[in-house]
C-alpha positions in Angstrom: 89.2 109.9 115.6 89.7 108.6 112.0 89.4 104.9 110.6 93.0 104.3 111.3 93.1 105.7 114.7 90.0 103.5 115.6 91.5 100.1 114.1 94.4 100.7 116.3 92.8 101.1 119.1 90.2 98.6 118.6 93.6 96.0 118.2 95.1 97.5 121.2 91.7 96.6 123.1 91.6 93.2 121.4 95.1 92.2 122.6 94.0 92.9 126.3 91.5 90.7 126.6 92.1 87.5 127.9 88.8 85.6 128.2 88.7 83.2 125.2 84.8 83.2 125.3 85.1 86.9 124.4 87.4 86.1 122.0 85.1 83.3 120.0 82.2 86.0 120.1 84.2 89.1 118.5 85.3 86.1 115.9 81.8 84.9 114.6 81.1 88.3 114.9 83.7 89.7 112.5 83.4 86.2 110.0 79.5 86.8 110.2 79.8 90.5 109.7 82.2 89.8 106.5 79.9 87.6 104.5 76.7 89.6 105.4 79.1 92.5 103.6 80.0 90.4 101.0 76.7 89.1 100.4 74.7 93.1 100.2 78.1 93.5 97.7 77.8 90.9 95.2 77.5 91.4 91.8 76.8 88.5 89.3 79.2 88.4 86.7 78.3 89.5 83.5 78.3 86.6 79.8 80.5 89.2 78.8 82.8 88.7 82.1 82.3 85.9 82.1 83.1 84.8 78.4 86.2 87.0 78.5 87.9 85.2 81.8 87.2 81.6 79.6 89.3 83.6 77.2 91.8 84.8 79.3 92.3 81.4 80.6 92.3 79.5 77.1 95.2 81.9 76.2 97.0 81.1 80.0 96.7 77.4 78.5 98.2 78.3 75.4 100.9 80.1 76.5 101.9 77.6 79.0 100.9 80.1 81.9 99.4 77.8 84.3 100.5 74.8 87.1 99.0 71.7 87.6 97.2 71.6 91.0 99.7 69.0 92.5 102.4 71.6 91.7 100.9 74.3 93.4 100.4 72.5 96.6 104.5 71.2 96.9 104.8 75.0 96.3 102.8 75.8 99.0 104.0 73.3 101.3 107.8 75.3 100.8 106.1 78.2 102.0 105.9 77.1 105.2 
């Protein structure tokens, strides 16, 4: 059975249960499992990164490419 096959089937399995305490283990399970994976994957960011994003978002700035926070949460709020 490939990946695919296997995430289906593990949703399939998922939807069927119906015991909530199940439920709240698979959850830390999968949020615990994710930043254990994120933390064996992370890389610090290089000065050189890290001096080209400033860059990138000096010339955002410049260019008038960015939104005030304010403005981004009444855009998220129509979202919904």
């Amino acid at each position: 059975m490939n990946l695919e096959a296997r995430k289906i089937s593990l949703v399939q399995e998922f939807l069927n249960i119906n015991n909530e305490k199940i439920i709240a283990v698979l959850e830390n399970f999968i949020i615990r499992s994710k930043s254990i994976n994120f933390d064996e994957n992370f890389e610090p960011m290089t000065m050189e990164k890290f001096n080209t994003e400033i860059d990138l978002a000096l010339e955002d700035e410049k260019n008038n490419r960015i939104i005030a926070a304010i403005d981004l949460k009444a855009q998220i709020q129509e979202w919904n």
